[in-house]
C-alpha positions in Angstrom: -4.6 -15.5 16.7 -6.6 -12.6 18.1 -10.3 -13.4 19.2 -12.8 -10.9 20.8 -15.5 -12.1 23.1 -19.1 -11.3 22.5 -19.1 -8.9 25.9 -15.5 -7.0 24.2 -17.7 -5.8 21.0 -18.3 -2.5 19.9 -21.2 -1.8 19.9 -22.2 0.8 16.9 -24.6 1.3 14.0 -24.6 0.1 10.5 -23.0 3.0 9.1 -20.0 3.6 11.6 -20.5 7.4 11.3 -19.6 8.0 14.8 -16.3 9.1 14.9 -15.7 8.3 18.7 -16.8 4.5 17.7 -14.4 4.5 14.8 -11.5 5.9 17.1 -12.2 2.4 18.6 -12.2 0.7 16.3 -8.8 2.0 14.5 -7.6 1.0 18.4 -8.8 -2.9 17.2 -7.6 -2.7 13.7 -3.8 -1.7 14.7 -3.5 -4.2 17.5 -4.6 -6.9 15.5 -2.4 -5.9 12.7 0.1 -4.9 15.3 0.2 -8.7 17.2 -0.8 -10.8 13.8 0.7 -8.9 10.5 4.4 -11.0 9.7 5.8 -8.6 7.1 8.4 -10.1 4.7 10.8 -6.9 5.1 11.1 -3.6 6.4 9.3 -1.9 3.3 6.6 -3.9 4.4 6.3 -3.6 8.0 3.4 -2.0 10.2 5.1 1.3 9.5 4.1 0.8 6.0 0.4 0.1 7.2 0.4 3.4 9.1 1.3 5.8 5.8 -0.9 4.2 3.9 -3.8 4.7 6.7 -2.4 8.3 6.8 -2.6 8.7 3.2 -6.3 7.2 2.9 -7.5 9.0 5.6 -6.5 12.2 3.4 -7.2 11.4 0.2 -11.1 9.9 1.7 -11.6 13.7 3.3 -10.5 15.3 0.0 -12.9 12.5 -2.0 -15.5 12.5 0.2 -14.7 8.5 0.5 -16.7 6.6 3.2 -14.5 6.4 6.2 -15.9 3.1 7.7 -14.7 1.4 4.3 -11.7 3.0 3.5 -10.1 2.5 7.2 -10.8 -1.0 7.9 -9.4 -1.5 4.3 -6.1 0.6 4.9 -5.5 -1.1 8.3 -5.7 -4.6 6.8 -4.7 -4.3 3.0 -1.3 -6.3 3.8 -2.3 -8.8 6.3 -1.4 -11.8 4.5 2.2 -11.1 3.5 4.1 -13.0 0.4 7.5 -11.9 -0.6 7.8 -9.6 -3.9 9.8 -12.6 -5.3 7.2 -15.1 -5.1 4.8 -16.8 -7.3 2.2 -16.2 -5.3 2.6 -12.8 -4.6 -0.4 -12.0 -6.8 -2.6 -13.6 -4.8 -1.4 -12.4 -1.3 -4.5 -9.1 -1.7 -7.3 -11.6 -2.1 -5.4 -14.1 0.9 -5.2 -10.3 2.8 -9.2 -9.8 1.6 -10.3 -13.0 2.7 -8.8 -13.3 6.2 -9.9 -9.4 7.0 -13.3 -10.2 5.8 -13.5 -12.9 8.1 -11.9 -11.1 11.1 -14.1 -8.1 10.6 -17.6 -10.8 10.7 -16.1 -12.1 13.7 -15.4 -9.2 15.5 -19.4 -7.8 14.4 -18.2 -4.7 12.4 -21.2 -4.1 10.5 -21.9 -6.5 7.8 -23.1 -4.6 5.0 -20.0 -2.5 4.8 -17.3 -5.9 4.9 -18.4 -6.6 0.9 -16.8 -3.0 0.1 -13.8 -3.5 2.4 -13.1 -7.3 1.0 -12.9 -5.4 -2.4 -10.7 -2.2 -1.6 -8.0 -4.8 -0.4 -8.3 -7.2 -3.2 -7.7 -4.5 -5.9 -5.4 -2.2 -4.2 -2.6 -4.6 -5.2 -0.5 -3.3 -8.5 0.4 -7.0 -9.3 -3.2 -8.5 -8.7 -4.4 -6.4 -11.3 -8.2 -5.9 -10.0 -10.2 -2.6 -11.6 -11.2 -0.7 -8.1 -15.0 -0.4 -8.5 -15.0 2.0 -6.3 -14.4 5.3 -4.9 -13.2 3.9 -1.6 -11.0 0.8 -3.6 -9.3 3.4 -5.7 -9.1 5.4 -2.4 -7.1 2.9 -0.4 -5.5 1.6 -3.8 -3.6 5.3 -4.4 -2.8 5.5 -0.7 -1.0 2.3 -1.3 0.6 3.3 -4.5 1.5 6.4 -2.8 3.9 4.7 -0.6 5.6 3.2 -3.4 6.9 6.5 -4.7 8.0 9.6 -3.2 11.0 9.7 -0.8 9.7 6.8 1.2 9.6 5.2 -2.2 13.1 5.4 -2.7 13.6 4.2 1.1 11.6 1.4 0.6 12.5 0.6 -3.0 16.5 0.2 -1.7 14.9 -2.0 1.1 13.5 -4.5 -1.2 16.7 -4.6 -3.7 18.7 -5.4 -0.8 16.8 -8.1 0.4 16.9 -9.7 -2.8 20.4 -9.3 -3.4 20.4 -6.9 -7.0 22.6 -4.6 -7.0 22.0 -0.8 -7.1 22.4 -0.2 -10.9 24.0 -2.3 -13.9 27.1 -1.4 -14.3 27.3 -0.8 -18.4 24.4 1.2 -18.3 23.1 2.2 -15.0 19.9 4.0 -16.6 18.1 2.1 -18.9 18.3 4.5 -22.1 19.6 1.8 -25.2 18.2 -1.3 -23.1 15.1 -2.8 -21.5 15.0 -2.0 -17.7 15.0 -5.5 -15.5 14.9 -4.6 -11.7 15.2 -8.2 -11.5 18.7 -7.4 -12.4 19.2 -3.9 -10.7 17.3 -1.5 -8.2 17.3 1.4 -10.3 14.9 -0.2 -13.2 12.5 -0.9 -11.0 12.0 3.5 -11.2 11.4 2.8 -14.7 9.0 -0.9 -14.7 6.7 0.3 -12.3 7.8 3.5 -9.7 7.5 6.2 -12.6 4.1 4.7 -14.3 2.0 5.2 -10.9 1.3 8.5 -11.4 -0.6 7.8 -14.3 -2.4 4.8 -12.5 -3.4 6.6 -9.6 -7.2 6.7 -9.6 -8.3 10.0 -8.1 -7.8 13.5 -9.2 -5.6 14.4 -4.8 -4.2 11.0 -5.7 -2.8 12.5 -8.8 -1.8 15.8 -7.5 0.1 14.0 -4.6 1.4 11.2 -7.0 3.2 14.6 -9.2 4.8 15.7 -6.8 6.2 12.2 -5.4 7.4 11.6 -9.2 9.4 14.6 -9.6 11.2 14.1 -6.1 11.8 10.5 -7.5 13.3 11.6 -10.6 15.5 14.4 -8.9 17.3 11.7 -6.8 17.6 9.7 -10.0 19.1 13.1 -11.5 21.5 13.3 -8.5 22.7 9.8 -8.4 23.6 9.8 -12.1 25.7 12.8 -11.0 27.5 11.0 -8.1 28.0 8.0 -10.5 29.8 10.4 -13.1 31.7 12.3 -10.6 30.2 15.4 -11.3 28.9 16.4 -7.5 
């Protein structure tokens, strides 16, 4: 586990508003991710971490978000990883909360911002179900959602069937049109359980616009893949 001596700490004011202190500490927040983050799979990895730090930072500058929330938050959202198959994966953005809470206090980031970073990772989880009180939570919890659709969203979607063994579609019916999708039996329904109703969920009017244009790349590959399937490209 990473520990910072008292002499090693940044020393900064309560709002973090320097962006030369921040830069530092973004250089803490991806080596302790970096050296402490086990992800379960590869659509889950510190890659994963990095988009959606990418995608907050955007969205925060476009939302006038505060920076010194929304990072921290981004960085650490996943810390405490729990596989998408287990029971207590709706717990694992509260486990995540708790332990960057508690990092963050030990490392002396500034104390009256930790309450709003505790609660951007909590609720940015789809399966935890929290409301994002605020602008920063829905901030980091679109970034996040972001990554779940899109062309990386695809990528990553494959990733997680495969780990779990479903195959790509069902066979009678590979899109879900006279049945009720289960991606616990096949990749593809998981487009239609969760990857398609995002853009609705996403909490800010960029994450919206961004979240349009992920779903119609989404629904074109779908498009294209029912072609292959038929034989018709």
């Amino acid at each position: 586990m990473v520990r910072w001596a008292d002499s090693d700490r940044i020393m900064i004011d309560s709002t973090v508003d320097d962006t030369t202190s921040m830069a530092m500490w973004e250089e803490r927040f991806e080596s302790f991710v970096t050296a402490e983050m086990s992800a379960v799979d590869a659509a889950h990895d510190v890659s994963h971490v990095r988009r959606v730090v990418a995608a907050a930072r955007h969205l925060a500058a476009l939302e006038r978000a505060d920076l010194a929330v929304v990072l921290p938050a981004a960085w650490l959202h996943d810390f405490v990883a729990v596989a998408k198959n287990s029971p207590d994966r709706s717990r694992a953005s509260r486990w995540s909360a708790a332990r960057a809470g508690e990092w963050l206090r030990e490392s002396g980031y500034p104390s009256d911002k930790i309450p709003a970073i505790e609660h951007a990772i909590a609720a940015h989880s789809f399966s935890a179900d929290i409301n994002a009180e605020t602008l920063e939570a829905q901030v980091v919890q679109d970034a996040d959602r972001l990554d779940s659709i899109g062309a990386i969203g695809i990528a990553r979607c494959f990733v997680v069937g495969g780990v779990m063994g479903r195959p790509i579609y069902n066979e009678t019916e590979p899109f879900p049109v006279d049945r009720e999708p289960d991606d616990m039996k096949a990749t593809v329904d998981h487009f239609y359980t969760k990857l398609f109703k995002l853009e609705e969920a996403m909490q800010t009017t960029s994450g919206r616009a961004l979240a349009a244009h992920r779903t119609a790349v989404m629904r074109s590959f779908l498009q294209e893949l029912d072609d292959e399937i038929e034989g018709r490209s």
